[in-house]
C-alpha positions as CSV (number, residue, x, y, z in Angstrom):
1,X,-165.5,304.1,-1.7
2,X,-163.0,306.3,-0.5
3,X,-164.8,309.8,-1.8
4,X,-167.9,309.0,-0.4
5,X,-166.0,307.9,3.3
6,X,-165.1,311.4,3.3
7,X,-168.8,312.8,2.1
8,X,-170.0,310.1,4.7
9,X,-168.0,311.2,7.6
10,X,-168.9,314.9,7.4
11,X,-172.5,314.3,7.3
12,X,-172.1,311.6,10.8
13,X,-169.5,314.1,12.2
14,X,-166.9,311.4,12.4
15,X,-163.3,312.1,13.1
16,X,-160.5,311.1,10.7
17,X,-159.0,309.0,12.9
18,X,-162.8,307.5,13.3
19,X,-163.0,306.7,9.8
20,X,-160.4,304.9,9.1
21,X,-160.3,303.0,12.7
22,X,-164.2,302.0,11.1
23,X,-162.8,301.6,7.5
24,X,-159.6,299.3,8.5
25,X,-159.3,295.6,9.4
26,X,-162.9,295.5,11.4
27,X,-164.2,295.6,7.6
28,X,-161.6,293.3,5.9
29,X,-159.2,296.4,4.9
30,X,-155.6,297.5,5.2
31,X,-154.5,299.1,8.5
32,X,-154.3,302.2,6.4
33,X,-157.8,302.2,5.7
34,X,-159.4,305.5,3.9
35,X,-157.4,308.5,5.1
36,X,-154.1,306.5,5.6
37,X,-154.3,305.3,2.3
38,X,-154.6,308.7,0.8
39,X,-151.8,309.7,2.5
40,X,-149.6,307.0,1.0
41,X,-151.2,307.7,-2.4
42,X,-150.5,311.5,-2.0
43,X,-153.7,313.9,-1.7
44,X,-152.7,316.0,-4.8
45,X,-152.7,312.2,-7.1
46,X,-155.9,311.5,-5.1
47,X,-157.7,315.1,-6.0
48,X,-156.3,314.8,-9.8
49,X,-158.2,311.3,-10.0
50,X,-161.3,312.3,-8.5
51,X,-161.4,315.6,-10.8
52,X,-160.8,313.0,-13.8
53,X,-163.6,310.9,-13.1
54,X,-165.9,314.1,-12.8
55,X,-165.1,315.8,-15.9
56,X,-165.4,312.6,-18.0
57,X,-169.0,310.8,-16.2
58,X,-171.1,313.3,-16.9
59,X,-173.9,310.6,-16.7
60,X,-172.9,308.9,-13.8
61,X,-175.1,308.8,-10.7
62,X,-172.8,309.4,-8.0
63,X,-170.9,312.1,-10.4
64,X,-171.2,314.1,-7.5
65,X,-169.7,312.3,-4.8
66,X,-165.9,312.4,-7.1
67,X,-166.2,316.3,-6.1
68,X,-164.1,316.4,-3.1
69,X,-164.8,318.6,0.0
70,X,-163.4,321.6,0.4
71,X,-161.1,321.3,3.2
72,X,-159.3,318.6,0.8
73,X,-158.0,321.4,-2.0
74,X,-157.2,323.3,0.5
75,X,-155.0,321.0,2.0
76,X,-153.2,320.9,-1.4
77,X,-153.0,324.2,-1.7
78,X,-150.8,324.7,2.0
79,X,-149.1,321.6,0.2
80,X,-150.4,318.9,2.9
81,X,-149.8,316.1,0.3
82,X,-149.4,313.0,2.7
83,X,-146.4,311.0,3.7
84,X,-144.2,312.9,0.5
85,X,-144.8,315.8,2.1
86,X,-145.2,317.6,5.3
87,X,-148.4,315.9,6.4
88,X,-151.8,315.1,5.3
89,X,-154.5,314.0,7.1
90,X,-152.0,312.2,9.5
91,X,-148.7,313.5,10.2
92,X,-145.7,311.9,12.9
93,X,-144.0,314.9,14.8
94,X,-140.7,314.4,16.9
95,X,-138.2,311.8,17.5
96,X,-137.5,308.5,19.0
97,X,-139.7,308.2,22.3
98,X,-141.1,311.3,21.8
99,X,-142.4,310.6,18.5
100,X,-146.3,311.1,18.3
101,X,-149.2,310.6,15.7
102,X,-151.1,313.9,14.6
103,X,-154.4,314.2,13.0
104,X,-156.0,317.0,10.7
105,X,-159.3,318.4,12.2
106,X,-160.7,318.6,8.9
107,X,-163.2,321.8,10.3
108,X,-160.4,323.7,11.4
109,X,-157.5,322.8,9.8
110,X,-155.4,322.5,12.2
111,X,-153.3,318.8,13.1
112,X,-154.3,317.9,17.2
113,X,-152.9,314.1,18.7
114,X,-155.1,311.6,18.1
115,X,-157.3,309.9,20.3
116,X,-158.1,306.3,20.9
117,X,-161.2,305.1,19.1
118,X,-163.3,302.9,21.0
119,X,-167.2,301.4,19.4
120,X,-169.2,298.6,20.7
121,X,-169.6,297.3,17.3
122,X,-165.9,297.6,16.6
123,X,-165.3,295.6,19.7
124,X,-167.7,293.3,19.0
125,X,-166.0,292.4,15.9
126,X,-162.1,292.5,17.7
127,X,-162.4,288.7,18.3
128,X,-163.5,287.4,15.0
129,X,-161.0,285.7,12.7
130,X,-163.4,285.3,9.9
131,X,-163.2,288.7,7.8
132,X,-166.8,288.1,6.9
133,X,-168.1,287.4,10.7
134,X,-166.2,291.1,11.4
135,X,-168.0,293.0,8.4
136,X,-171.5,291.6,10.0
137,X,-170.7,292.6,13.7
138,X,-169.9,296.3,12.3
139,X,-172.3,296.8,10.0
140,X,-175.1,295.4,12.0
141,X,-174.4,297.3,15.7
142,X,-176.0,300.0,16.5
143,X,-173.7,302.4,17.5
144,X,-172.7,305.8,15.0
145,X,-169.6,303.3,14.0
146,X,-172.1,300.9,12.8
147,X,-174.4,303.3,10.9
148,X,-171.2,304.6,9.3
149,X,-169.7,301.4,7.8
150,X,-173.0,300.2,6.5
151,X,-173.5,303.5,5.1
152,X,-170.4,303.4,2.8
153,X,-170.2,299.7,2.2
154,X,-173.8,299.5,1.2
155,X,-173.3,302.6,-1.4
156,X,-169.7,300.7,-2.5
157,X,-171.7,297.7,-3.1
158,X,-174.7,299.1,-5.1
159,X,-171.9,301.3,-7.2
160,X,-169.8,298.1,-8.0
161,X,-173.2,296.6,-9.1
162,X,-174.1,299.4,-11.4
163,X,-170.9,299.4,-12.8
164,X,-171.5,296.2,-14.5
165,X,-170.7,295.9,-17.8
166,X,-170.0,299.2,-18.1
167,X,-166.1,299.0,-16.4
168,X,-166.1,294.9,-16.2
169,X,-168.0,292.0,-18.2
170,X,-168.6,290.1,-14.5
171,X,-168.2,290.7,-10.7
172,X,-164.6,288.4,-11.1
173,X,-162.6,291.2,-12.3
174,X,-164.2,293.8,-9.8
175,X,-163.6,292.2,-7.1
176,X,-159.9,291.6,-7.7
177,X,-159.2,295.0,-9.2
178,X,-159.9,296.1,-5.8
179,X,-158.2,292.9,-3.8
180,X,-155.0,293.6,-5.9
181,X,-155.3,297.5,-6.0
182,X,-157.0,298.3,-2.2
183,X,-155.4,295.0,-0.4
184,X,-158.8,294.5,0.2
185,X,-159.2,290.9,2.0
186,X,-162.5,290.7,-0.1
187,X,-163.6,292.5,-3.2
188,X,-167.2,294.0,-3.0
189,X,-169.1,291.2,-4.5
190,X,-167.5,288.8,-2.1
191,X,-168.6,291.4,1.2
192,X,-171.7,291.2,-0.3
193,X,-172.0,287.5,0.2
194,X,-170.4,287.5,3.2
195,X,-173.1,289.9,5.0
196,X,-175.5,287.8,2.9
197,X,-177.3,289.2,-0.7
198,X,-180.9,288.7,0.4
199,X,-180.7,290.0,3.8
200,X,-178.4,293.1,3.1
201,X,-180.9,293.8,0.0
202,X,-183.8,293.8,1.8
203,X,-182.2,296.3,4.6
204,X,-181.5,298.7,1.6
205,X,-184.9,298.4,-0.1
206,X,-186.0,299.7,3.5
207,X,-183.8,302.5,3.4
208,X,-185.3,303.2,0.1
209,X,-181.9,302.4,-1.8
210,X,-182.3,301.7,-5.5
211,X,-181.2,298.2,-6.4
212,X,-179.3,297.7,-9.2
213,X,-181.8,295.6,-11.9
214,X,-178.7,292.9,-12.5
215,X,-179.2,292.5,-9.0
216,X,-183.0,292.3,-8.9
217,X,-182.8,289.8,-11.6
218,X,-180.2,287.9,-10.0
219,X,-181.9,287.6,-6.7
220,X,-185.5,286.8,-8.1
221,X,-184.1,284.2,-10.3
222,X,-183.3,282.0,-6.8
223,X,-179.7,283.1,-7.0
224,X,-179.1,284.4,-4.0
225,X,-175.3,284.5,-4.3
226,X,-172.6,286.2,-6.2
227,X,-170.6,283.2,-6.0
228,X,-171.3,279.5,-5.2
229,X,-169.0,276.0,-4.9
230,X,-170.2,273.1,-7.0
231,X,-168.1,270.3,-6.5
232,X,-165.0,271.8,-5.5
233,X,-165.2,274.1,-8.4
234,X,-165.6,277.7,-7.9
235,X,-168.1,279.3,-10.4
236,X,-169.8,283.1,-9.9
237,X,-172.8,285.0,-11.2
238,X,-172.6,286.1,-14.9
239,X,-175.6,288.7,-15.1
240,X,-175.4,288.5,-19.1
241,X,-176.0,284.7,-19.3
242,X,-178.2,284.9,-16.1
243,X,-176.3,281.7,-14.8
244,X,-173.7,280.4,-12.8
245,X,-170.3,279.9,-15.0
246,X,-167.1,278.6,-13.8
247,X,-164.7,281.2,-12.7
248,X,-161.2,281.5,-14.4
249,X,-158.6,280.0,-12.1
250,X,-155.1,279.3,-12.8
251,X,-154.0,276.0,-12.3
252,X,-150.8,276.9,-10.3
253,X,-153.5,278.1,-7.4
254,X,-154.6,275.4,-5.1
255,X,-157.3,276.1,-3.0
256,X,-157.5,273.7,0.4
257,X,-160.7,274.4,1.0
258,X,-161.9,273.5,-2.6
259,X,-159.7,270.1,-1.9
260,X,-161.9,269.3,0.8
261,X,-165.1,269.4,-0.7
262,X,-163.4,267.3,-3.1
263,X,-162.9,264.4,-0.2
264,X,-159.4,265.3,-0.2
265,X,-158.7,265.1,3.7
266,X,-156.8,262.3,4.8
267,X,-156.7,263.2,8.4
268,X,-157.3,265.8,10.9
269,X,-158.5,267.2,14.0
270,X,-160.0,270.4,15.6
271,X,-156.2,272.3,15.4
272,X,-155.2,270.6,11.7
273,X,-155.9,268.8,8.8
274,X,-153.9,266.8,6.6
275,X,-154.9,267.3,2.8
276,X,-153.9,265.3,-0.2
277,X,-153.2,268.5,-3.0
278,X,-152.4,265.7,-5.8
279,X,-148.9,264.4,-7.1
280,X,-148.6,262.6,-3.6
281,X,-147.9,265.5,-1.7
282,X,-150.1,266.1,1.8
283,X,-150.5,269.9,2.7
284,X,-150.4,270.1,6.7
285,X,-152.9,272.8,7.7
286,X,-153.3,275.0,10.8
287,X,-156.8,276.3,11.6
288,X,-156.4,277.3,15.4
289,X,-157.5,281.0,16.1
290,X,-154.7,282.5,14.9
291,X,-153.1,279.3,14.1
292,X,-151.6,279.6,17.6
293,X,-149.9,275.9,18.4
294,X,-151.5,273.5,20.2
295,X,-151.8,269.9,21.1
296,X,-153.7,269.0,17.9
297,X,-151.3,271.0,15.9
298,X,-148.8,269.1,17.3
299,X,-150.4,266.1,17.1
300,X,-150.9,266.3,13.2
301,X,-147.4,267.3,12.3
302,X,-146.2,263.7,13.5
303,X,-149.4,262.5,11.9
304,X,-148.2,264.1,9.4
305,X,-144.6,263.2,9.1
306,X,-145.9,259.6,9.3
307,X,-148.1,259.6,6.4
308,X,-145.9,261.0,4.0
309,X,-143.4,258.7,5.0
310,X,-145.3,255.7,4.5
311,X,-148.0,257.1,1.5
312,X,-146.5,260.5,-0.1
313,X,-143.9,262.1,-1.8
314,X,-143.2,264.8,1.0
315,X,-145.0,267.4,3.1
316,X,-146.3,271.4,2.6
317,X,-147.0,273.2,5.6
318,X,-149.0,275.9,4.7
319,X,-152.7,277.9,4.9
320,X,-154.3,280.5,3.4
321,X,-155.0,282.7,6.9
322,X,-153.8,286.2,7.2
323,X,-151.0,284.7,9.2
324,X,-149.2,281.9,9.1
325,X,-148.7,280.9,12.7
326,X,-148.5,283.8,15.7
327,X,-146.0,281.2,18.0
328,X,-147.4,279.4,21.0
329,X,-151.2,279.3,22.7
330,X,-149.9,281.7,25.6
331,X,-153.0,281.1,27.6
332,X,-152.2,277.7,27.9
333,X,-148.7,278.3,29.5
334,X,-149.7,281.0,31.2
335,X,-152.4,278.9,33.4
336,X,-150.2,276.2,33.7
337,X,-147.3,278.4,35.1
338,X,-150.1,280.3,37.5
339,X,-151.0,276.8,38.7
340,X,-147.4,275.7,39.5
341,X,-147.8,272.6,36.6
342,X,-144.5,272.6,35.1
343,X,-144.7,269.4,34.3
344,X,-147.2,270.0,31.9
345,X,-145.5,272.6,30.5
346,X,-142.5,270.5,30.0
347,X,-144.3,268.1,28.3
348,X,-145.3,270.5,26.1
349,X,-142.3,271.7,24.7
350,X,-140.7,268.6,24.5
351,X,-143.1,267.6,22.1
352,X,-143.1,270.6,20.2
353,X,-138.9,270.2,20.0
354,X,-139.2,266.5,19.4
355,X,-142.0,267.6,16.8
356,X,-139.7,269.9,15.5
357,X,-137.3,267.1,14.8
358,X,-139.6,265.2,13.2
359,X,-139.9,267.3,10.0
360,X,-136.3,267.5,10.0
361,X,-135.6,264.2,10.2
362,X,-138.0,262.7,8.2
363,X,-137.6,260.2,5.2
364,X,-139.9,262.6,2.7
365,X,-138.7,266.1,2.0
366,X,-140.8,268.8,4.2
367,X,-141.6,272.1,3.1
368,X,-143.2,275.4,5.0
369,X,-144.9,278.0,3.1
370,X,-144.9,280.6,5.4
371,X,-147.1,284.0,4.7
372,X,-147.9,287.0,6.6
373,X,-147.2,286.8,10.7
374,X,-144.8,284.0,11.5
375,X,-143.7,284.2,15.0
376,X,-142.6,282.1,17.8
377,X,-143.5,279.0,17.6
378,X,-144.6,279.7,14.0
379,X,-140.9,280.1,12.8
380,X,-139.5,277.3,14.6
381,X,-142.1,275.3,12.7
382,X,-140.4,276.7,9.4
383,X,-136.6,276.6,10.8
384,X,-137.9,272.7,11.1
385,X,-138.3,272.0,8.1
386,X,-136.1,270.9,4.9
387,X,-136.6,274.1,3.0
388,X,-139.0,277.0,3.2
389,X,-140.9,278.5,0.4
390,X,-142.2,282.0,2.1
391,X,-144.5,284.7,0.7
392,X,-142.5,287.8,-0.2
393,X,-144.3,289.6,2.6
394,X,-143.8,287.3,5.1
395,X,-142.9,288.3,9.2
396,X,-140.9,286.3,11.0
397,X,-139.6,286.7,14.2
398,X,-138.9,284.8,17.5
399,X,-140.0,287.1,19.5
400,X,-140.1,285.3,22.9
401,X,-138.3,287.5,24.8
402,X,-141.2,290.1,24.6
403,X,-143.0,287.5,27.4
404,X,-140.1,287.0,29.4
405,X,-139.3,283.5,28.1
406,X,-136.7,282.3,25.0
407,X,-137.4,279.7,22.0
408,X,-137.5,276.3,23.1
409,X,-139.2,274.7,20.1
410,X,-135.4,274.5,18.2
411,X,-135.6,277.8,17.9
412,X,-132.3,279.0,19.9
413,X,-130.9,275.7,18.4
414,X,-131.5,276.4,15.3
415,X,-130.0,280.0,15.3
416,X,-126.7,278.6,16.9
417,X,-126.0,276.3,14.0
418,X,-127.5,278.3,11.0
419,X,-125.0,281.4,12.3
420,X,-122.1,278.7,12.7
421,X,-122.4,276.4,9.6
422,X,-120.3,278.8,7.6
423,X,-117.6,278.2,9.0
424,X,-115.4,275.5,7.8
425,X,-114.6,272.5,9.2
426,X,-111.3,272.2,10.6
427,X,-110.7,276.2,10.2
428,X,-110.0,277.8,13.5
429,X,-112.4,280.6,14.2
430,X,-113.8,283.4,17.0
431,X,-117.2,282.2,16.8
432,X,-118.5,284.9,19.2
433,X,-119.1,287.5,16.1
434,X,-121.4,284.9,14.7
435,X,-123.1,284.2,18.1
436,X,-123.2,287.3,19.1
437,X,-125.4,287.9,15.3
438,X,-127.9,284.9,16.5
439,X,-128.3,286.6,19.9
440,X,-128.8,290.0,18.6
441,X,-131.6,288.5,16.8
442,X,-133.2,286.6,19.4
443,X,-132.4,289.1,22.3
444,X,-134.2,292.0,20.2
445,X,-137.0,290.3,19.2
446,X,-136.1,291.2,15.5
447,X,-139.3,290.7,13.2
448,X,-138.1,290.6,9.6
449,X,-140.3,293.2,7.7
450,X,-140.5,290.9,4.4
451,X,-139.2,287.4,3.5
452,X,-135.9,289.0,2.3
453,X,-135.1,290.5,5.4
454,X,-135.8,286.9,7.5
455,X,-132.8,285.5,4.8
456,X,-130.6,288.6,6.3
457,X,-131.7,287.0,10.0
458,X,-130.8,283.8,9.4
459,X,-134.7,282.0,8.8
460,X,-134.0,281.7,5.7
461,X,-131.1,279.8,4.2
462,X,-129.5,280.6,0.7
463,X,-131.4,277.5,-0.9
464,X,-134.8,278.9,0.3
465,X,-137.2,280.5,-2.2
466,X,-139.5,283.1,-2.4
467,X,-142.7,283.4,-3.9
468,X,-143.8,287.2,-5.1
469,X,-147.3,286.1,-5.7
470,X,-148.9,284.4,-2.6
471,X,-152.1,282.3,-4.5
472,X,-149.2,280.5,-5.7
473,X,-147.7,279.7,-3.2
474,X,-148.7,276.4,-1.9
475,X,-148.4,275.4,-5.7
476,X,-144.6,276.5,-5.7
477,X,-144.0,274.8,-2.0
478,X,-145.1,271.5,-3.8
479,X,-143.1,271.7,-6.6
480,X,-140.2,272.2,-4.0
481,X,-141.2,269.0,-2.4
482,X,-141.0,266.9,-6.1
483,X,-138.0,268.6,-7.4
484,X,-136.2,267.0,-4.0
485,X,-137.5,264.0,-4.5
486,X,-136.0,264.1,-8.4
487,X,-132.7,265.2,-6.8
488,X,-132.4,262.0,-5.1
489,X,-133.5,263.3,-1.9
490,X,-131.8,261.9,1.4
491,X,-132.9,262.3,5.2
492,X,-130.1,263.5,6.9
493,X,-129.4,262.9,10.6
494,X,-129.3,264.7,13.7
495,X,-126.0,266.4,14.2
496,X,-123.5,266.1,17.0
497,X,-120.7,268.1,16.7
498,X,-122.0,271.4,17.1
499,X,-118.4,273.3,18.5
500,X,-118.9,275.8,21.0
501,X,-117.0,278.6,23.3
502,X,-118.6,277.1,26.7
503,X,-118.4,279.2,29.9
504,X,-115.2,281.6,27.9
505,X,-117.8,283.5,26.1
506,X,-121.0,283.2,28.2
507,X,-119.2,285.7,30.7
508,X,-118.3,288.0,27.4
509,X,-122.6,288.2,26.6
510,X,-122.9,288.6,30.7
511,X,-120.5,291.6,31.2
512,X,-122.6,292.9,27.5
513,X,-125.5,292.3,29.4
514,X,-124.5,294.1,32.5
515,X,-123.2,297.1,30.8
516,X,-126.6,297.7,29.1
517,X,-128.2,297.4,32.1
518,X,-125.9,299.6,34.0
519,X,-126.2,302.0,30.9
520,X,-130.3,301.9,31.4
521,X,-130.6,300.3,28.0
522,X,-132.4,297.2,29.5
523,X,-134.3,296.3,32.8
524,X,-132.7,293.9,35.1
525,X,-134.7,291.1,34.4
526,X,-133.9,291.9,30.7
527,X,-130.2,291.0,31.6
528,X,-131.4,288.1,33.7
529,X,-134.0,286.7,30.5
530,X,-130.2,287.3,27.9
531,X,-128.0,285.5,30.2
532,X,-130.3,282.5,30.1
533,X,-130.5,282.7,26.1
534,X,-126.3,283.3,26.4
535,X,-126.6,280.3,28.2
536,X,-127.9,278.2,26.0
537,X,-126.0,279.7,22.8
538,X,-122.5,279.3,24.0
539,X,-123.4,275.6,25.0
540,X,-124.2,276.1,29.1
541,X,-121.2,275.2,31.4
542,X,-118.8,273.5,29.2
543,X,-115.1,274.0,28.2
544,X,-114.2,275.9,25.0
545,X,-114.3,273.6,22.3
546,X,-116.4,271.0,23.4
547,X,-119.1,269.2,20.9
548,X,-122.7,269.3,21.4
549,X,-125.3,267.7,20.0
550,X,-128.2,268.6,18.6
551,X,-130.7,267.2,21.6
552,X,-127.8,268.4,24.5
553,X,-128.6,272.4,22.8
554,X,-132.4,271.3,23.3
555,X,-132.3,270.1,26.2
556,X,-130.8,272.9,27.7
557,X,-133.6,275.2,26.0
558,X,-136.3,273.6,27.6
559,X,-134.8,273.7,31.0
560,X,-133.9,277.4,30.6
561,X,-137.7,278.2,29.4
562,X,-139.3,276.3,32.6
563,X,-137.0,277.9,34.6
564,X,-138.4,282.1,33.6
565,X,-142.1,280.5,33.2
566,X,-141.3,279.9,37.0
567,X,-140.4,283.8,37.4
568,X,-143.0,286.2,38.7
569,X,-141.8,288.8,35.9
570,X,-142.4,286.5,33.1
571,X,-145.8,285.5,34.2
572,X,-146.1,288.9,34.6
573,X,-145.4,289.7,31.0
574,X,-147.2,286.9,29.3
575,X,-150.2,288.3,31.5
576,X,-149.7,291.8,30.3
577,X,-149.4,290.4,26.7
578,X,-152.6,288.4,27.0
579,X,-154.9,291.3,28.2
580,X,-153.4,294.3,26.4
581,X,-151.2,292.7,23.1
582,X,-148.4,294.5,23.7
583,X,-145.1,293.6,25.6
584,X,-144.3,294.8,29.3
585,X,-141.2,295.6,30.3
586,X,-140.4,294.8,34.1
């Protein structure tokens, strides 16, 4: 696939930057794409493995496409290697704010900046969550884009066909060679369902593309996909029995979706579904777009809670999406704000808090199994539960600030006592270092880059796990749930003797705040958005000392975040984040 992009793009009279804007997510592939991935690979490893596969398929059809252009050995040779190196075909010049992306104009050789890539088809396809619904928007526009990625993919597919048994007994072990090697979302098999096997065939057979005769056989046996559900079970395509066998799948992977063919839903609604995963556990599962919060979500956690108390052993909270949960539905707050409805807003995040509270405070042990994005709202979800079982490469981040707004689903609450709790009781301590920790955290927007950096935050707590492999995941978040229950596991109540500095230290963050605005480290409504978070932290307008309780911390939250959705400058923001997905600062 990635040799004949580059074939590809210099017969279209694509761009690099092109290529890989065609070859990346829009088509169910890493950010990094074709060109970007070579990069990371290093071009000299990438021009030793093509030259392999040349010298030793001399019968192979597309022996000539592992020849690589020209322009790419002598890249090698001026020792353009990729990121190792001094370049490759991308390369970052300067520093700071003044850093910019180059590009190699492969005619020329020389690097230029790149340019924004913009295609109907690849705006058509912006909006789709489904990786499948994105490859079929793409492949079937009608723009150069469009010709391009239906060039290569159909070529990728009728390779991977061919290949079979020559390089794998079945189309199971091509497809996650390349999942587990590319970080493809889908191997090349499951594309080709996804676009559809009859219809995708019968647009090459008109382009005059050989088919593959395992496919042929496959297709006019009434087979018309690679893979196929029967009962719950997932079975695929074996062309040497000609039949549909089960395919292998470890036990420690469950599979929500293959739950609820198997009548395993015990509630749900259009935001969530409650599933029964065995061993009387219920899975909670998000399927917003995005898994963005709302109502229904909401809605089903208490469900949720409820059921397990009364039915289950415990709770999961966990999907199999990209992302876990990217926070709050912004829309929603943002027309509710525009429209002067604070009400509703309040009402809002009251429930989220008191939701919040509820998997805290439940009788049966609550896990999140948190994976990928995890922001906002999404991580207050986690830092609500008993423990959290999160994919290694898991992001999580309250990152309110970024639309002019703090946490207010626990989220500021949370970070206050997780940043205090080491602290002894009875020892007499500064807690402003520890504060001023949880505020960094919240006041930057800090993302953690993995699930071992969101332990160095504070989201994750020293008794929280992490899974390496993420199709186990939901298996290991249950077996967190039972192994509390053998433990003897006991709710614990809402606490009320959270100590904190009072009005002492809020003018210590405030003179902070107003020296890096003075400085021209942040705006002035930065400093006014971080004395409102400072506010809440040090316990709002209290003496030194005094004991909060867990509600008086949320309480003053929620007033703080209806007070900047009121602001001009946050609506401002949350606009600016809705229509271009990045933050403004005003």
């Amino acid at each position: 696939a990635m040799m004949y992009a580059m074939h590809a793009m210099m017969e279209d009279g694509l761009s690099i930057e092109e290529v890989d804007k065609v070859l990346g997510p829009a088509m169910g592939r890493p950010k990094s794409a074709a060109f970007g991935t070579a990069d990371l690979v290093g071009i000299d490893t990438l021009l030793h493995v093509s030259d392999n596969v040349y010298r030793n398929l001399p019968d192979d059809r597309q022996r000539e496409t592992f020849l690589p252009p020209p322009f790419v050995g002598e890249m090698v040779t001026r020792g353009w290697l990729g990121r190792k190196a001094r370049g490759g075909f991308f390369k970052m010049e300067g520093k700071g704010e003044e850093k910019k992306m180059f590009v190699l104009d492969y005619q020329t050789l020389d690097y230029r900046p790149t340019t924004k890539v913009r295609f109907p088809s690849l705006d058509a396809a912006k909006g789709e969550d489904d990786v499948g619904a994105r490859i079929r928007k793409v492949t079937g526009g009608e723009d150069k884009a469009a010709g391009y990625a239906w060039k290569v993919l159909s070529e990728s597919l009728l390779y991977s066909a061919g290949r079979i048994p020559e390089i794998a007994d079945d189309v199971v072990n091509i497809d996650n060679a390349i999942k587990w090697g590319f970080n493809w979302t889908l191997g090349p098999f499951e594309t080709w369902d996804a676009i559809g096997v009859e219809d995708s065939v019968a647009r090459m057979r008109k382009e005059g593309k050989e088919i593959p005769e395992n496919v042929e056989k496959m297709l006019a046996g009434g087979n018309p996909t690679f893979y196929r559900r029967r009962d719950g079970v997932l079975e695929f395509y074996d062309f040497a029995s000609g039949a549909y066998v089960p395919a292998p799948v470890s036990p420690d992977i469950l599979f929500l979706p293959a739950l609820k063919e198997r009548n395993k839903v015990v509630k749900g609604n259009q935001g969530a579904t409650l599933v029964d995963i065995g061993d009387g556990v219920l899975c909670l599962e998000f399927h917003t777009k995005m898994n963005t919060i709302d109502g229904d979500i909401v809605s089903m956690m208490n469900e949720g809670v409820a059921l397990a108390e009364k039915d289950f052993a415990g709770m999961v909270i966990a999907n199999h999406a990209d992302n876990f949960c990217v926070g709050a539905n912004l829309m929603l707050v943002f027309l509710e704000a525009q429209n002067g409805n604070f009400e509703n807003i309040e009402k809002m995040v009251r429930e989220l808090q008191n939701a919040c509270m509820r998997l805290r405070y439940s009788e049966k042990p609550v896990v999140a199994a948190p994976a990928g994005m995890t922001l906002g709202g999404g991580t207050e979800i986690c830092l609500g539960a008993d423990r959290i079982r999160a994919a290694a490469e898991t992001y999580m981040g309250l990152v309110e600030v970024g639309v002019g707004v703090l946490p207010a689903g626990g989220g500021t609450k949370e970070m206050v006592i997780r940043h205090l709790e080491g602290i002894p009781e009875g020892v007499s301590a500064d807690p402003l270092p520890f504060l001023r920790k949880a505020f960094e955290t919240i006041g930057m927007a800090k993302v953690a880059t993995s699930a071992k950096e969101a332990r160095e935050l504070g989201f994750l707590r020293p008794w929280d796990r992490i899974s390496i492999q993420r199709d186990f995941l939901i298996q290991e978040a249950k077996n967190v749930v039972l192994g509390m229950n053998r433990e003897g596991y006991e709710m614990s109540r809402p606490r009320t003797d959270i100590a904190l500095p009072g009005r002492a230290e809020f003018s210590t963050f405030a003179y902070a705040l107003y020296a890096m605005k003075v400085a021209g480290h942040i705006s002035e409504y930065d400093e006014r958005i971080g004395r409102k978070i400072a506010f809440v932290m040090t316990g709002g307008d209290i003496p030194r000392g005094t004991r909060l309780s867990e509600q008086d911390l949320l309480d003053l939250e929620r007033e703080a975040f209806l007070s900047l959705c009121g602001e001009e400058k946050t609506q401002a923001r949350i606009q600016h984040m809705l229509m271009k997905g990045k933050p403004l600062r005003n």
